[in-house]
Structure formats: C-alpha cells, structure tokens
MIGURO-292022 format. One record per residue (C-alpha): residue in three letters; chain; x, y, z. Coordinates in Angstrom, 2 decimals, decimal comma. Example, Ala and Ser with C-alpha at 12.3 -4.5 7.8 and 13.67 -1.06 7.14 Angstrom:
residues 2
+--------+--------+---------+---------+---------+
| residu | chaine |       u |       v |       w |
+--------+--------+---------+---------+---------+
|    ALA |      A |   12,30 |   -4,50 |    7,80 |
|    SER |      A |   13,67 |   -1,06 |    7,14 |
+--------+--------+---------+---------+---------+
This chain:
residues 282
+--------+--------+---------+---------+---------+
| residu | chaine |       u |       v |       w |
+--------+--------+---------+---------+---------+
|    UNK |      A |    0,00 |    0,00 |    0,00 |
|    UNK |      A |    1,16 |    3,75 |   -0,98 |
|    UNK |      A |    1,06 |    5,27 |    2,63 |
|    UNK |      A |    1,31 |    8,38 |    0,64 |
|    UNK |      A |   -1,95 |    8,28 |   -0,47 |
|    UNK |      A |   -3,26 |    8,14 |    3,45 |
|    UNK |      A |   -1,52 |   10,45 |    4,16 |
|    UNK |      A |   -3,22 |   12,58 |    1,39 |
|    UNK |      A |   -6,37 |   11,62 |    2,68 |
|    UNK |      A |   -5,67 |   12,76 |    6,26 |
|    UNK |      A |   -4,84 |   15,66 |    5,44 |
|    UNK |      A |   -7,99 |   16,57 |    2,87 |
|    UNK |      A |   -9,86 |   15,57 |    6,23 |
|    UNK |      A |   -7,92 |   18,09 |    8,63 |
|    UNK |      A |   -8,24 |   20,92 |    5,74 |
|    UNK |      A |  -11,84 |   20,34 |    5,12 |
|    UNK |      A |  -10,51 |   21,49 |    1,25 |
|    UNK |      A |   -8,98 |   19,29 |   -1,42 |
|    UNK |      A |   -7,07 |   23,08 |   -2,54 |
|    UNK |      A |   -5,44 |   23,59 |    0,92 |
|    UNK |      A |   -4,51 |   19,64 |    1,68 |
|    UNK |      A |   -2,59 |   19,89 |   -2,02 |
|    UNK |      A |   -0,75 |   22,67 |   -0,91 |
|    UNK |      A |    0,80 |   20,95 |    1,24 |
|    UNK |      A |    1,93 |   17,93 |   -0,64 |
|    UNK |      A |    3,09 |   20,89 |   -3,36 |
|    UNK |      A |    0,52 |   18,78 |   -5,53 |
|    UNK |      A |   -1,87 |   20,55 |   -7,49 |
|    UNK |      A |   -5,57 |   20,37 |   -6,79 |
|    UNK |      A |   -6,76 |   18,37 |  -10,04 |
|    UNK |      A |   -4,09 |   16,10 |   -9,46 |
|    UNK |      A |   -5,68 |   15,44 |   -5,68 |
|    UNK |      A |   -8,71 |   15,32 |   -7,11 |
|    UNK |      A |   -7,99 |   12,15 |   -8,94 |
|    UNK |      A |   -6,55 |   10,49 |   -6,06 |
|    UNK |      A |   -9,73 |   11,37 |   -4,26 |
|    UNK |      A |  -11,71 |    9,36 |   -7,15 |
|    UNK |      A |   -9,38 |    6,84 |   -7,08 |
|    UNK |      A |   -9,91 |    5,51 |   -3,27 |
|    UNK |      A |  -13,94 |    6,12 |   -3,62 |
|    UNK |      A |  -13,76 |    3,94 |   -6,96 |
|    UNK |      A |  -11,81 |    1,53 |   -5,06 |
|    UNK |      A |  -13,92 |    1,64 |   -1,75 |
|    UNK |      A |  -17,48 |    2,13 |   -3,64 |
|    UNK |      A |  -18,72 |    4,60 |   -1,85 |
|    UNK |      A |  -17,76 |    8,12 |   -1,14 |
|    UNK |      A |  -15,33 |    9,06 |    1,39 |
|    UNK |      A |  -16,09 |   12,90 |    1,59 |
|    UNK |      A |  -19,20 |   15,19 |    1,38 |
|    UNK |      A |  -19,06 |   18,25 |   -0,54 |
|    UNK |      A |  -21,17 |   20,99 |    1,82 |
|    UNK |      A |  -21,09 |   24,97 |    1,55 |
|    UNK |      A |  -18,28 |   25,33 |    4,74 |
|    UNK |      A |  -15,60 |   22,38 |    3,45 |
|    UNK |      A |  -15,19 |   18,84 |    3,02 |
|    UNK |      A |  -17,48 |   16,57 |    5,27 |
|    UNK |      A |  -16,45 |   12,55 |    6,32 |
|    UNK |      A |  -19,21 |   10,13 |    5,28 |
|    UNK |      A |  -19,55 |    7,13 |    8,03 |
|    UNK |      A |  -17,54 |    5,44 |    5,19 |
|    UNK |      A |  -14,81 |    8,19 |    4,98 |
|    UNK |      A |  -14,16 |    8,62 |    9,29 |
|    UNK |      A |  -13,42 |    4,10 |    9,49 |
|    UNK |      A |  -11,14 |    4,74 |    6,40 |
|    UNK |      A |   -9,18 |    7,68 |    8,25 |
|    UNK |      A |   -9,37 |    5,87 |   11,30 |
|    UNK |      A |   -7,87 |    3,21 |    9,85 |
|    UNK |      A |   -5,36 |    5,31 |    7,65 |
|    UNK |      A |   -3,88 |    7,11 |   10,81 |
|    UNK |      A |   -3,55 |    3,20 |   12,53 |
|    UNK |      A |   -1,98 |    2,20 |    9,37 |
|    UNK |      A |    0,61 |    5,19 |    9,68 |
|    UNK |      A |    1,17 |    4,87 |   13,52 |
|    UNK |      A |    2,25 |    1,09 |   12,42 |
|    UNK |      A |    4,19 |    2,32 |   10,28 |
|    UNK |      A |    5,84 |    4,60 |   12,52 |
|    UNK |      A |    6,34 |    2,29 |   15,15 |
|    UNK |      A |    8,03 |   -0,58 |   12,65 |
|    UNK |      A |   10,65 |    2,18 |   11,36 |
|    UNK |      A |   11,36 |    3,18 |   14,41 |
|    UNK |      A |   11,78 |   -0,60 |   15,92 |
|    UNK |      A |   14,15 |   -1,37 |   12,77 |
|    UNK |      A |   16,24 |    1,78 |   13,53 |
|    UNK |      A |   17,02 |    0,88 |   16,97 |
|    UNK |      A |   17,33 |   -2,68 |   15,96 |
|    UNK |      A |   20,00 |   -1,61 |   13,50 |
|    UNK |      A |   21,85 |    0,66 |   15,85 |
|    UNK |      A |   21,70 |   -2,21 |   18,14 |
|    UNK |      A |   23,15 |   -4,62 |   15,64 |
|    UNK |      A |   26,40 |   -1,35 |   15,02 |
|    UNK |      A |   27,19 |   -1,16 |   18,46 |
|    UNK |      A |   27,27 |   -4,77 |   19,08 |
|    UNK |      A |   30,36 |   -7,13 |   18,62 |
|    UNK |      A |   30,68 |  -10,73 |   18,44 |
|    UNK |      A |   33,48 |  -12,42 |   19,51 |
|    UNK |      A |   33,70 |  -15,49 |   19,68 |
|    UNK |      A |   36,31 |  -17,41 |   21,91 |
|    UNK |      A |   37,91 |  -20,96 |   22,02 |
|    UNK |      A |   39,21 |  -22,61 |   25,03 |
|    UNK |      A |   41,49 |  -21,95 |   26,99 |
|    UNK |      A |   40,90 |  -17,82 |   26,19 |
|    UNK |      A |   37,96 |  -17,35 |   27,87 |
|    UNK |      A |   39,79 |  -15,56 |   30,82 |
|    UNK |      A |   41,60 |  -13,16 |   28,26 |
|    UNK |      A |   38,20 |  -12,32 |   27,11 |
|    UNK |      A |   36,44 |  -11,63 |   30,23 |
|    UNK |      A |   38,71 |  -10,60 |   32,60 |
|    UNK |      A |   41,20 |   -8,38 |   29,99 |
|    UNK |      A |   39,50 |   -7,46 |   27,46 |
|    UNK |      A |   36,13 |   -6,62 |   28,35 |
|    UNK |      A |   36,57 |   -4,15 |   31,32 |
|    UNK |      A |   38,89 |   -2,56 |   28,94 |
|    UNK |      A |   36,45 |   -2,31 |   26,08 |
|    UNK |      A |   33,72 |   -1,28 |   28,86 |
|    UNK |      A |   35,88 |    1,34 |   29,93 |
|    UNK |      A |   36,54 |    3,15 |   26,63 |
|    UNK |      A |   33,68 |    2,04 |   24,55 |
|    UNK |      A |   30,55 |    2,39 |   26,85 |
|    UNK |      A |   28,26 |    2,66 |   23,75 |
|    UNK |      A |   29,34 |   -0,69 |   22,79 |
|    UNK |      A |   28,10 |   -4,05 |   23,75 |
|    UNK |      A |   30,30 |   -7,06 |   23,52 |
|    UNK |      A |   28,31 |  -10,25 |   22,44 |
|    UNK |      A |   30,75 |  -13,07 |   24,35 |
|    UNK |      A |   29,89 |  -16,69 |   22,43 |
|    UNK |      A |   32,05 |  -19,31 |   23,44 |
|    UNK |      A |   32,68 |  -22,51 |   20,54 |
|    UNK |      A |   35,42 |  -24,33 |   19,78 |
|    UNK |      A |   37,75 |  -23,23 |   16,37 |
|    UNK |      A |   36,21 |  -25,82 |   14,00 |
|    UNK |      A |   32,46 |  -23,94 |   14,74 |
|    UNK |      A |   34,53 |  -20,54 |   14,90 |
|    UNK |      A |   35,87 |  -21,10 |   11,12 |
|    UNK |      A |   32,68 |  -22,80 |    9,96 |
|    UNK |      A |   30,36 |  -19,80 |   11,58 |
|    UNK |      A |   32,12 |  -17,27 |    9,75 |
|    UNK |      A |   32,20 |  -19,05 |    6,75 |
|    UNK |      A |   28,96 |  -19,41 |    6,23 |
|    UNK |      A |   28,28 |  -15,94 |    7,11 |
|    UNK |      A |   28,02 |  -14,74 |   10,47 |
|    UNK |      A |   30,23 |  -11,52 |   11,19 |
|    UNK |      A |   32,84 |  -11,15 |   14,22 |
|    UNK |      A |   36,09 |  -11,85 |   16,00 |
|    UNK |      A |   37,34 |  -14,79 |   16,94 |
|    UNK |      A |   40,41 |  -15,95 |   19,48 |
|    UNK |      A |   41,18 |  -19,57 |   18,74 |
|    UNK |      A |   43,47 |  -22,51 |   18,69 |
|    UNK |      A |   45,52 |  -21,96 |   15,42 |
|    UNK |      A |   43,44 |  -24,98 |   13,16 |
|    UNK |      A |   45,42 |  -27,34 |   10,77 |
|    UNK |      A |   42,88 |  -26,55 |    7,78 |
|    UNK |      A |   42,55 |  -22,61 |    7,63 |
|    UNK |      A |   39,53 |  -21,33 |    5,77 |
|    UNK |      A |   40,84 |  -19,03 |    2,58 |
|    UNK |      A |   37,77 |  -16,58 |    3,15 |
|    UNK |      A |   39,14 |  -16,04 |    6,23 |
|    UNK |      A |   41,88 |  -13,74 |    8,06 |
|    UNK |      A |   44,17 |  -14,93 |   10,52 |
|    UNK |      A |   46,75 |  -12,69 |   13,00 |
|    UNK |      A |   48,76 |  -14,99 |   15,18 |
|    UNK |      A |   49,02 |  -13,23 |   19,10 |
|    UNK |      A |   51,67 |  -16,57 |   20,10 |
|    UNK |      A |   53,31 |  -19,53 |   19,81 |
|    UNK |      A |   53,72 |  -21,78 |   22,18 |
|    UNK |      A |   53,87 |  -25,58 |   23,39 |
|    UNK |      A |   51,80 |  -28,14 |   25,36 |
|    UNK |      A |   54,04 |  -30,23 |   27,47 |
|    UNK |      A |   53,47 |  -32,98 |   30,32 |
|    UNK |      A |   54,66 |  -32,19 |   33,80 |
|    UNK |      A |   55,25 |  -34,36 |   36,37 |
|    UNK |      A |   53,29 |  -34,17 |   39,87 |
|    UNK |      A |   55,01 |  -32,91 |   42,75 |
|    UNK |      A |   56,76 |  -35,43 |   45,00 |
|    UNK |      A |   55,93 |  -39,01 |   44,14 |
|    UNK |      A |   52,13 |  -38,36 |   42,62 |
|    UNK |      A |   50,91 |  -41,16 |   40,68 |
|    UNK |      A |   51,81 |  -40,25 |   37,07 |
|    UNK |      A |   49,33 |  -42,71 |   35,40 |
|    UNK |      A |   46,78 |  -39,24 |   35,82 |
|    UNK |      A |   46,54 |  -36,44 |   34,20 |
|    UNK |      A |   44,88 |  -32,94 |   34,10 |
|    UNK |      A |   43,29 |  -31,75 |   30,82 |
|    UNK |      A |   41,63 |  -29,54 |   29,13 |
|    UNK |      A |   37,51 |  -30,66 |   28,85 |
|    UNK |      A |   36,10 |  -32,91 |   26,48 |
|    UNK |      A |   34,85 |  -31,56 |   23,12 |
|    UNK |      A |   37,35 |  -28,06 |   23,00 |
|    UNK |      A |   39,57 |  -27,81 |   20,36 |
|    UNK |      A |   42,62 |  -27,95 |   22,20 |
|    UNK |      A |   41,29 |  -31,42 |   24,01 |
|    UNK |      A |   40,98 |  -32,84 |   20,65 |
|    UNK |      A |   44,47 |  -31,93 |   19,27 |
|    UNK |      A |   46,55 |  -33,09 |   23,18 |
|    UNK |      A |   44,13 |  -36,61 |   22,75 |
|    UNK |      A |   45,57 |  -37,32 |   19,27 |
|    UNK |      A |   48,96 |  -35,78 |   20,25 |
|    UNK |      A |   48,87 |  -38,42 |   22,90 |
|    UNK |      A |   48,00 |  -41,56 |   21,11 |
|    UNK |      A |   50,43 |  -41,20 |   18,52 |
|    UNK |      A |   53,62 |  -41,39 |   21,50 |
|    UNK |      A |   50,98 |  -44,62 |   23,04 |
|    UNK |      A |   51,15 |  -42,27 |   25,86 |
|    UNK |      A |   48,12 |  -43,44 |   28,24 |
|    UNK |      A |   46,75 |  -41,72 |   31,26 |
|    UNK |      A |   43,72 |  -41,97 |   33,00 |
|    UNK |      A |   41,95 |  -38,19 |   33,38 |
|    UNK |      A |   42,01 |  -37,30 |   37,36 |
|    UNK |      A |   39,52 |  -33,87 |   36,68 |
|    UNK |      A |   39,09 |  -31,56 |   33,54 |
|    UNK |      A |   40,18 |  -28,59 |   33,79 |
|    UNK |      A |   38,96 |  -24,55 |   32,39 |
|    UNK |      A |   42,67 |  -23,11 |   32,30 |
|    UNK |      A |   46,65 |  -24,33 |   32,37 |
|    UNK |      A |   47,07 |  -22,85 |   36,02 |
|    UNK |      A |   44,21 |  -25,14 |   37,28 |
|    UNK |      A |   45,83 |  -28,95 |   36,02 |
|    UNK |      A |   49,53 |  -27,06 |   37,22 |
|    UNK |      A |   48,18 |  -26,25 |   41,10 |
|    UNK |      A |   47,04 |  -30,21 |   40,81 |
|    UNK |      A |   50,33 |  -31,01 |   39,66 |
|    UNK |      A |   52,14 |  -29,27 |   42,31 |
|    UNK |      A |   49,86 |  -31,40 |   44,60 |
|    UNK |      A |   51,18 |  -34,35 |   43,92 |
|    UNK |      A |   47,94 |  -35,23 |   42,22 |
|    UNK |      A |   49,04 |  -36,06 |   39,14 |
|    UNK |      A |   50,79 |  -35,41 |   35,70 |
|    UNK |      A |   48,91 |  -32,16 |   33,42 |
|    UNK |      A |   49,31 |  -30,37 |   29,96 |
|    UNK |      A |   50,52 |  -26,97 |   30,81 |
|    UNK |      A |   52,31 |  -24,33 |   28,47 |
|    UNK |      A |   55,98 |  -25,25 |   28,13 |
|    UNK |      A |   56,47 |  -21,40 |   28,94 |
|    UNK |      A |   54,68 |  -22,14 |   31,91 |
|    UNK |      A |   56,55 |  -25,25 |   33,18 |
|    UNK |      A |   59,79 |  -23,13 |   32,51 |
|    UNK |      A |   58,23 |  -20,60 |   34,72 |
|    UNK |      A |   57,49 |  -22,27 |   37,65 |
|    UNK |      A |   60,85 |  -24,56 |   37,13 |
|    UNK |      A |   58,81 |  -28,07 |   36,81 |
|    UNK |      A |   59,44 |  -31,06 |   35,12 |
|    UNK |      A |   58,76 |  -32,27 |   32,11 |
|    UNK |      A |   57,56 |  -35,96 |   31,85 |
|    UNK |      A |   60,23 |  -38,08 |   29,78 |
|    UNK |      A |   59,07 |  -39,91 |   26,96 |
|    UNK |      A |   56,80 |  -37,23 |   25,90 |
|    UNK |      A |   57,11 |  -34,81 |   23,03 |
|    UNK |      A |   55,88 |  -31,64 |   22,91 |
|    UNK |      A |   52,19 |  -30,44 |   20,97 |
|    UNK |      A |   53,05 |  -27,15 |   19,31 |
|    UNK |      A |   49,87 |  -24,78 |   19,09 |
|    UNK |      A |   49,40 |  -21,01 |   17,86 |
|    UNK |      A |   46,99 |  -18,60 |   19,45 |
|    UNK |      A |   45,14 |  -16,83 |   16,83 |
|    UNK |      A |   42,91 |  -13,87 |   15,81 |
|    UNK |      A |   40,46 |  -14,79 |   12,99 |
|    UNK |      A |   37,26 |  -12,41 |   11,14 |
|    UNK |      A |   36,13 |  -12,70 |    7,51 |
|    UNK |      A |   37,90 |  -11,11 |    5,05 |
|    UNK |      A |   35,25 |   -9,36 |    3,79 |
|    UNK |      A |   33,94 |   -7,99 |    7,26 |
|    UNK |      A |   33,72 |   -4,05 |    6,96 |
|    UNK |      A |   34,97 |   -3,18 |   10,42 |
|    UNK |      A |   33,01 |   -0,33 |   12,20 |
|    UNK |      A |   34,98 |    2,23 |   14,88 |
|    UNK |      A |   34,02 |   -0,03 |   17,41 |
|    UNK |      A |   35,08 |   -3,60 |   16,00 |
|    UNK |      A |   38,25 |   -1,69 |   14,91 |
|    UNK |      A |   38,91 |   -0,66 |   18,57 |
|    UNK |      A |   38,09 |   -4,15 |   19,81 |
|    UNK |      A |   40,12 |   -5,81 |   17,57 |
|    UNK |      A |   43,30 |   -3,58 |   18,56 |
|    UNK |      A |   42,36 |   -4,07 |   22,17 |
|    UNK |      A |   42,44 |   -7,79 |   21,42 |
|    UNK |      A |   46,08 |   -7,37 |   20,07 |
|    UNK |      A |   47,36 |   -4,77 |   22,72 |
|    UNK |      A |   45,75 |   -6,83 |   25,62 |
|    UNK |      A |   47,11 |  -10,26 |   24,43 |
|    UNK |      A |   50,60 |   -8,85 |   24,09 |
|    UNK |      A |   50,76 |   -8,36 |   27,71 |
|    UNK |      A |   48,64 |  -11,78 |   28,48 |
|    UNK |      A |   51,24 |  -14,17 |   26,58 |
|    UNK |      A |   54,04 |  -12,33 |   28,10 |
+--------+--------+---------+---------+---------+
C-alpha cells in the first residue's frame, strides 16, 4: 500500500478542502482530485461530502481515516523498531572465543572495552575453532580468538598473538603419574593433546578436567598427578617435564572474515584484542 496516499487523505480531512490539503503535498488540486476518485472507486462509496463550509467525512470516509492514521502509527512504530534494531546490531560485537581464552576475554578485554567504549556491547559466544571457522564461513560476522586450526579457511583472516607448546609435567613429589589434568572434552585444544597423545601410546587416565593451564599445574604441584601446561609455563614455575613425551606445538590466533567491513568499534576491539594479548602471553 502507498502510505502516501493516506496520508493525502488525512490531510484533505484536517483541511476540510482538497485546494489547501494539495498545498501541502506541493501537488496541485486536479491532481488530488484524482486520487480522491481513485480511493472512492476503489472503496465504492464516497469518502467525503461536498457541503457549503468544506469537506465533510461520510460514516464510510471517518473508518477509512481511522484506519489510515492506525496504518501510519504502524508504520511509525516498525521504522522506528528497525532503527534501533540496526543501531543495536552497530554497536554490538561478536566475539567469539575458544578454550582456553575465555579468561583473556572476560577478565582483559572486556573491562577494557567497557571502559573506553561504553556505547558498545560485547556479544561473548564461546565454541570451539572448527564452529569458529565454519560460523564465519557461512556468514556470520565477528572476531574470533582460537586454537591456530590445521585446515585454515581461505575466506578467512588470521593474526597470530603466540606460539607456544603443550608439554606434560610431572606431579610434585611421588604423585601417581598414570593421571593427568586436561583440558575438557569436546574443546579444540582437548581434541588436538588426545591425538597428540596416542600417537607417542602415551596413556593416562583423566584425574579432573580442567577450564585453564594454572588449574591442572596447582594439581600437579599437589602431587595429584601429571597435566598439559604451556611449556612457557613449566619453565616458569621450574617443573618437570615428563620423559618420553614430546611436545604439541599450538598457535593462538585472531580470525574475522575477510570481507567484514569493520566499524569504529570492531576496529577498537580488535586492537584491544592485540594490545591486551601482548601483555597476556608475556
């Protein structure tokens, strides 16, 4: 429907005069006129009676202005719902995060981006790189911090924020090392240390899953068991490694489509993401 033509309407019923209501369209009056005849053609029955002091409404013409000024409110209400829906959708930011980054999202990133970027709300989604790649791929828009994958998507971009290695540590004292802390089931980085440890036949039975590297190296330093920590890590803290046992090496990656026009906002994010995780794989 032409809400123009309501709006003509309305206004030949607010005027009282067809001359007057064209004015202020800048339309002439015979070209009014024929819109007029077009609706009561349409409708069957006149809209308007022409009396000595102006344009009267029928019964007819007041339920189709009625209905014209509902139509427009409507209208106005759905435009104005898009527009904040789309202003929404500029000042929000998906990010999507594998394991074990979660922490470098919420506790680094975030406050920082809260901090300097008020306006702008940070959509958190966590999914492991595989979902990450394939997400983006088949269109969805956003940043994502992942385990550096073996495939790499072409329509995608990658920055690498480090490199580093998963080793085995020992426990503490004479722990059983039959046991293990590890990342949980169904992350990325699970996935790649359980094939990284069947190909040395290196078997362990899984004492707790863990959310981060510091968690399986505390339970290490218990005694508790063996754990896959950071090699960085274990040089840190002076532990040792298990013999027998290679290490896995992994990147730590930035990914977005290539083709992902970056707003202020997801450029400031994205730089956070870099300046932040500079200090974070220190």
């Amino acid at each position: 429907m032409n809400t123009k033509i309501l709006e003509y309407m309305i206004a030949i019923a607010q005027e009282r005069s067809i001359s007057r209501a064209a004015e202020r369209f800048y339309l002439t009056q015979p070209v009014l006129s024929r819109h007029l005849k077009k609706i009561e053609a349409g409708a069957g029955t006149p809209l308007f009676l022409r009396q000595k002091d102006g344009m009267a409404l029928t019964e007819a013409g007041r339920i189709y202005i009625n209905s014209a000024q509902n139509i427009l409110h409507m209208e106005a209400e759905m435009e104005a719902d898009l527009r904040a829906m789309l202003e929404e959708e500029k000042n929000t930011l998906r990010v999507y995060v594998d394991f074990p980054y979660i922490s470098l999202l919420s506790e680094r990133i975030l406050p920082e981006m809260r901090k300097k970027h008020p306006h702008v709300r940070v959509h958190f989604i966590y999914a492991g790189t595989d979902d990450i790649q394939s997400s983006f791929s088949s269109g969805a828009a956003g940043i994502g911090i992942l385990i550096s994958p073996d495939r790499r998507f072409t329509g995608l971009e990658y920055i690498p924020l480090r490199t580093d290695e998963v080793v085995v540590i020992r426990p503490n004292g004479h722990g059983a090392e039959d046991t293990i802390f590890m990342q949980p089931l169904g992350t990325s980085l699970r996935a790649a240390e359980d094939r990284w440890l069947k190909r040395q036949d290196a078997a362990f039975g899984v004492i707790m899953e863990v959310q981060t590297f510091r968690a399986g190296l505390e339970g290490a330093w218990a005694g508790q068991g063996c754990a896959c920590v950071l090699r960085s890590m274990a040089e840190k803290e002076d532990l040792q490694r298990l013999e027998g046992v290679s290490s896995l090496p992994f990147e730590v990656c930035v990914a977005y489509p290539k083709n992902m026009v970056f707003r202020p906002a997801g450029r400031a994010l994205l730089q956070e993401i870099l300046r932040v995780s500079g200090d974070y794989f220190r």
